[in-house]
Steps between C-alpha positions, in 0.01 A plus 500: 500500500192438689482281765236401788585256777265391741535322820333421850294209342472214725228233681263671737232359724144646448458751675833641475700808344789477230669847331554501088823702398606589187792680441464713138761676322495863497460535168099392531473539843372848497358532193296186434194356703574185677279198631531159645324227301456144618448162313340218668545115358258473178417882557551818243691743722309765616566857659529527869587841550640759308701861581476815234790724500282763711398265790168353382425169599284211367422118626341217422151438635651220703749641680372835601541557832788286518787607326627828445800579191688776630835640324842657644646736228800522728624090393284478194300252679126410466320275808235289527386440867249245520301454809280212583585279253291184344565202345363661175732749515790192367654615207845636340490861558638717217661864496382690210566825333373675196283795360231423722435207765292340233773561203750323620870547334747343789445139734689376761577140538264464790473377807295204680229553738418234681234518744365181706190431641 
């Protein structure tokens, strides 16, 4: 059974830093790209950052620069660090897994990001 659990959502004052985890099971976890998505109110979700299985990385325009998805194949565990954080960056963040970070196969349940101006 495949599962992905994020946490470290929370309210953040611009400006600030907050750290994505999301815990996969093996089973995907080092076979399958993963990404974190996000969904703002009245928004489709969109792609923040995705992971291939060999290390290459991709990001949305908008937070380039800023956040950086990193993985730990030791605790099947995929990060998000996010660095400087805006008010526009408000949204539920999603874990995702699937044939590639655009084909997605697996969500979390996501997470809120709040961040306040």
């Amino acid at each position: 059974q495949v599962h992905l659990v994020e946490s470290g959502g929370g309210l953040v004052q611009a400006g600030g830093s907050l750290r994505l985890s999301c815990a996969a099971s093996r089973s995907i976890f080092s076979i399958k790209p993963m990404a974190w998505y996000r969904q703002a109110p009245g928004k489709q979700r969109e792609l923040v950052a995705g992971l291939t299985s060999d290390g290459r990385t991709n990001y949305a325009d908008s937070v380039k620069g800023r956040f950086i998805i990193s993985r730990d194949n030791a605790v099947n565990t995929v990060y998000l660090q996010m660095n400087s954080l805006k008010p526009e960056d408000t949204a539920v963040y999603y874990c995702a897994a699937g044939s590639s970070i655009y084909l997605i196969e697996y969500w979390g349940q996501g997470t809120q990001v709040t961040v306040s101006s």
